[in-house]
C-alpha positions in Angstrom: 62.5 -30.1 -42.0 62.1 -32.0 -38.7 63.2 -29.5 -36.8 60.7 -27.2 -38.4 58.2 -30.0 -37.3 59.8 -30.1 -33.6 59.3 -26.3 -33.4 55.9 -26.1 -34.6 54.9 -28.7 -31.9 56.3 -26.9 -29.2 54.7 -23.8 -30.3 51.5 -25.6 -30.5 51.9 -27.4 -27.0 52.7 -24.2 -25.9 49.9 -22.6 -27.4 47.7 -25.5 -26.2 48.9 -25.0 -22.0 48.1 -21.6 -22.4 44.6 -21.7 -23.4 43.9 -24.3 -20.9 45.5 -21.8 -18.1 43.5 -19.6 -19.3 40.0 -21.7 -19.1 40.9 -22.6 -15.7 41.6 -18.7 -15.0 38.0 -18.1 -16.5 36.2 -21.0 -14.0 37.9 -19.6 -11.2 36.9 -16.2 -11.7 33.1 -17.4 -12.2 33.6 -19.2 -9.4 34.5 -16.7 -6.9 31.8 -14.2 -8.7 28.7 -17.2 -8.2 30.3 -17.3 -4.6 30.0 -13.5 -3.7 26.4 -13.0 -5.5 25.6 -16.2 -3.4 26.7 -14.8 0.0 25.3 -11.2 -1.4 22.1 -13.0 -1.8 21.8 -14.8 1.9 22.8 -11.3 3.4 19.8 -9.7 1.3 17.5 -12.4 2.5 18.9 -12.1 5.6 18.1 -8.4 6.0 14.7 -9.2 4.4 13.4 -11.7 6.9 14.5 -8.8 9.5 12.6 -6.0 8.1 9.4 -8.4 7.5 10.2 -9.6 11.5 10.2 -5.7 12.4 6.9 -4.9 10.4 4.9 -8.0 11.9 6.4 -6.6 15.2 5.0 -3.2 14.2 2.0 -4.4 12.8 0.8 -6.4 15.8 1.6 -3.5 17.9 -0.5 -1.0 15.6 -3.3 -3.8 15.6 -3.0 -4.1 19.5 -3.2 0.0 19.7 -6.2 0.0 16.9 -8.3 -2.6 18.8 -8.0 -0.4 22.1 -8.9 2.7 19.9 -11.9 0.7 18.8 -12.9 -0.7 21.8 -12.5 2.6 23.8 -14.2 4.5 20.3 -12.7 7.3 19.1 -16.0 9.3 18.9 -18.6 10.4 21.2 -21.9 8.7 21.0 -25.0 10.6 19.7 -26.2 11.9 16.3 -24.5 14.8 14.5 -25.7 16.9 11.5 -23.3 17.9 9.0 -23.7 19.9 5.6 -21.8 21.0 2.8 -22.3 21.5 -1.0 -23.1 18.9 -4.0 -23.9 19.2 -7.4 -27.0 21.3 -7.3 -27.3 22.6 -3.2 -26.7 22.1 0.1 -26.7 18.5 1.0 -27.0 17.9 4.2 -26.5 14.5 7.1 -27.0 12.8 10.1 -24.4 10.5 11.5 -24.7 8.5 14.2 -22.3 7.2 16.6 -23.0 4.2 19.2 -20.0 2.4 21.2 -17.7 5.3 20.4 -18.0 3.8 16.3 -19.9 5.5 13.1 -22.7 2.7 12.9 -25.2 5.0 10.5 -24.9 7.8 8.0 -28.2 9.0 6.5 -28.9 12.0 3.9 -31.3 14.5 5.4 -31.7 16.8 3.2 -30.5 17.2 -0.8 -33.2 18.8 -2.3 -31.4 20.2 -5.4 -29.2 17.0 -5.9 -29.9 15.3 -9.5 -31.8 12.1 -8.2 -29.7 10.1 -10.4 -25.8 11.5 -9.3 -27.2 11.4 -5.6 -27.8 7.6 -5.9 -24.8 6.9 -7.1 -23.1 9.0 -4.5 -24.4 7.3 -1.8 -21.9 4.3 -2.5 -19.8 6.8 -0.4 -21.6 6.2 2.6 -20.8 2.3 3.2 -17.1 3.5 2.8 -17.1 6.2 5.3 -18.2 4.0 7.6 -16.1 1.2 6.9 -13.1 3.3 7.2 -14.4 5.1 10.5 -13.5 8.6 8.7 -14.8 11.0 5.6 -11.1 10.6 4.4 -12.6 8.0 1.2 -12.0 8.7 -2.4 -15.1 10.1 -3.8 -17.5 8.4 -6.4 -16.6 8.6 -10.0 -19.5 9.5 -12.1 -21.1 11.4 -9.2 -17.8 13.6 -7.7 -19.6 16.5 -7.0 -22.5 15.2 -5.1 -20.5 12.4 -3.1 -18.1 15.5 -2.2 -21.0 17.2 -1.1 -21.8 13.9 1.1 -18.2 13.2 1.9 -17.4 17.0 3.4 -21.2 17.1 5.3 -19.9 13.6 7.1 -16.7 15.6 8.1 -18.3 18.3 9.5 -20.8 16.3 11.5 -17.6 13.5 12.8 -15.4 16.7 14.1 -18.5 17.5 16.1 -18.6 13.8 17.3 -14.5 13.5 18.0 -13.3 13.3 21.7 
């Protein structure tokens, strides 16, 4: 009988390193995984704070090119008449260009325009001269006529383009 009790604590010391071997096995392992997800991580940052220094870089020289564009102008100065099709005719403009920049866009003529889709299209015009270009997204509600207003400012800033 004791040595049936001598046997079965050996098994169970044995049984007991194991285990433990094993549970220092397993801390290693996370170990060495937290340590290559941490070094992963600082490379990834790493490569982050380059790309953000390359577009500031980038930026700065796109700003430095856009403020001589703007200060040069891209277009010609004078007044240009554009027209194209709304909703119910022939819509037609004037844009106006001073210091090389669009400064005004006025309606001229849009005799067959519903009154009420023609006001709301002319939210378009702030925008196309915000963005120095007819290239806006046209006015929900009122697509056909701000179109109309959109393509009659194209036409008249091609004839206005250096």
């Amino acid at each position: 009988m004791r040595q049936l009790i001598v046997r079965f604590l050996n098994v169970a010391v044995i049984a007991a390193v194991l285990i433990g071997y094993n549970t220092v096995l397993d801390k290693r392992d996370k170990e060495d995984q937290i340590a290559r997800l941490s070094a992963e991580l600082e490379t990834t940052q790493l490569q982050k704070e380059n790309l953000q220094a390359a577009a500031a870089a980038s930026n700065t020289a796109d700003t430095a090119a856009s403020e001589a564009a703007e200060a040069e102008g891209q277009y010609v100065d004078g007044t240009y008449d554009g027209e194209a099709d709304g909703f119910g005719g022939i819509i037609a403009v004037e844009v106006t260009v001073e210091g090389g920049q669009i400064t005004d866009l006025a309606i001229t003529s849009a005799d067959g325009e519903d009154s009420a889709y023609l006001s709301n299209a002319e939210a378009i015009i702030p925008k196309i001269i915000e963005a120095q270009s007819a290239d806006v997204d046209t006015i929900s509600g009122a697509t056909f006529s701000s179109t109309g207003i959109r393509n009659a400012a194209q036409e008249a800033i091609e004839k206005a383009e250096k």
